[in-house]
C-alpha positions in Angstrom: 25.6 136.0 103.6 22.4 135.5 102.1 20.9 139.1 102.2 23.1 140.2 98.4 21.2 137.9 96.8 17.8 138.0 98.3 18.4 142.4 97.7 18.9 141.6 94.2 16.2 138.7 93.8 13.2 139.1 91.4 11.2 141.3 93.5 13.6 142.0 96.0 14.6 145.6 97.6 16.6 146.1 94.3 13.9 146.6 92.2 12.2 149.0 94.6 15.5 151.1 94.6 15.7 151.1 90.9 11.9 151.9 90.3 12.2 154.7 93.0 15.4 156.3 91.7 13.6 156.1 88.1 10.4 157.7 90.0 12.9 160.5 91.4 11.8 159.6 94.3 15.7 159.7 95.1 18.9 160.2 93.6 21.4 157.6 95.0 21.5 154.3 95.6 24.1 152.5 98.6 23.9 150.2 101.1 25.2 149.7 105.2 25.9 147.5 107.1 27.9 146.3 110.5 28.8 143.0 110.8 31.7 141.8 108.7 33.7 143.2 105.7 33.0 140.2 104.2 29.1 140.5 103.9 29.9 144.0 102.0 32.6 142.7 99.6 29.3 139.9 98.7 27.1 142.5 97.9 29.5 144.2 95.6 30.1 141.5 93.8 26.3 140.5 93.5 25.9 143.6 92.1 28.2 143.8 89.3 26.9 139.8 88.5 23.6 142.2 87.7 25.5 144.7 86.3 24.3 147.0 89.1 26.8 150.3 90.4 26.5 151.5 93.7 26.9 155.1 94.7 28.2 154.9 98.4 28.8 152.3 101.0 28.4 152.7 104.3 30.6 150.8 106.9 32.6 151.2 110.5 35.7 153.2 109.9 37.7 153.8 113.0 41.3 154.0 114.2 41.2 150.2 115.2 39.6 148.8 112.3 42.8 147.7 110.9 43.3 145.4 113.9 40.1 143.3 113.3 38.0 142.3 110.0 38.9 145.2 108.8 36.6 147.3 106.2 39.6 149.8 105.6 41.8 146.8 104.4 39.3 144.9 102.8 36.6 147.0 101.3 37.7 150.5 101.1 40.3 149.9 98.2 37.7 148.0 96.3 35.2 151.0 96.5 38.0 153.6 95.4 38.9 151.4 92.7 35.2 151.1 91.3 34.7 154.7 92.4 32.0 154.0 94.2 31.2 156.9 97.6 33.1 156.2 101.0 30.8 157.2 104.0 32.7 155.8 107.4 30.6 155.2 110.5 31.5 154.9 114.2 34.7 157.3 113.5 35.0 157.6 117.7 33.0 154.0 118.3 30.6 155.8 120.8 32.8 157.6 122.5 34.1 153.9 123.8 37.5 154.8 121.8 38.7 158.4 123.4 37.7 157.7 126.5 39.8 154.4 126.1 42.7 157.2 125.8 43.9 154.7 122.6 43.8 158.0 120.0 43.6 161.3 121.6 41.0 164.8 120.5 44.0 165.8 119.0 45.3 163.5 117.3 41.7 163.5 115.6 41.8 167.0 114.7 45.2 166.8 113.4 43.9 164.1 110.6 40.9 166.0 110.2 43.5 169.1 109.1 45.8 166.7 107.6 42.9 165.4 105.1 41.8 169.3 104.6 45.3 170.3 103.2 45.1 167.6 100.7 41.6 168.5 99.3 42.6 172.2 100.3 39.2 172.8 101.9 37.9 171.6 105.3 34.5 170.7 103.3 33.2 167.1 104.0 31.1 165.3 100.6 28.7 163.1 100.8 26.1 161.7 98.6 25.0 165.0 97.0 27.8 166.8 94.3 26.8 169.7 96.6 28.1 168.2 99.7 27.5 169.4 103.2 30.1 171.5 104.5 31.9 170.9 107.6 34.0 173.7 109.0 37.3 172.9 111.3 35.1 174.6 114.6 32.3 172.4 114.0 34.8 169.5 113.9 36.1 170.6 116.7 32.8 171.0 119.0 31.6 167.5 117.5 35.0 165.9 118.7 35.0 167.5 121.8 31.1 166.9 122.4 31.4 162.8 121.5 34.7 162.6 123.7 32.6 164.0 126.8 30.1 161.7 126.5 29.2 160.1 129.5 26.7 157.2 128.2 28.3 154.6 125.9 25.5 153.8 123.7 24.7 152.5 120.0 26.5 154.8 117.3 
């Protein structure tokens, strides 16, 4: 629980991130991480004690998050609220998920059309206001290719 405030310490990786984004070296500043809801929800606050606003957040968003720690139920409605970018990880947990037959490809694909109708577009943001477009058939063959996977490995 330590890492928020050594980021934001007096020379620290804050100040890099700030000095680089002022350099142009790059446009948006977030932050990842794997191990516990809890951890992310620290940083947040840390940065608004220095008055610092994220633009995305990384973290593991997957069907069975809700069951465990969950990111969805603790730090997702904290990020909408301070409008900060979503970008979920591990969607299919390395394959480990499908192949577990606990969601199926379809009923994937179905929340990937369900989430199009709303937005009205199958397009997929992230960081950059110009987002990176994702058509249905891609999502399809990237479903399809992660639920074949044979390997489990790190995702």
């Amino acid at each position: 629980m330590e890492d928020p405030d050594r980021v934001f310490a007096a020379g620290g990786g804050m100040e890099a991130a700030v000095e680089a984004q002022k350099a142009g070296k790059v446009r948006y500043i977030g932050f990842t991480g794997h191990k516990s809801p809890d951890i992310h929800l620290k940083m947040l606050e840390t940065a608004d004690a220095h008055k610092f606003h994220f633009d995305s957040v990384q973290m593991p968003l997957n069907v069975m998050d809700a069951h465990y720690n969950s990111f969805g139920k603790k730090v997702l409605p904290v990020l909408v609220k301070k409008e900060i970018g979503v970008l979920g990880m591990k969607p299919m947990g390395a394959g480990i998920i499908l192949r577990s037959k606990t969601v199926e490809t379809g009923g994937v694909l179905a929340l990937c059309d369900e989430l199009a109708d709303q937005r009205g577009d199958y397009r997929v943001r992230f960081g950059d206001p110009g987002g990176a477009g994702c058509e249905r058939g891609e999502v399809v063959q990237a479903v399809e290719r992660n639920a074949s996977c044979d390997a489990v490995g790190e995702d």
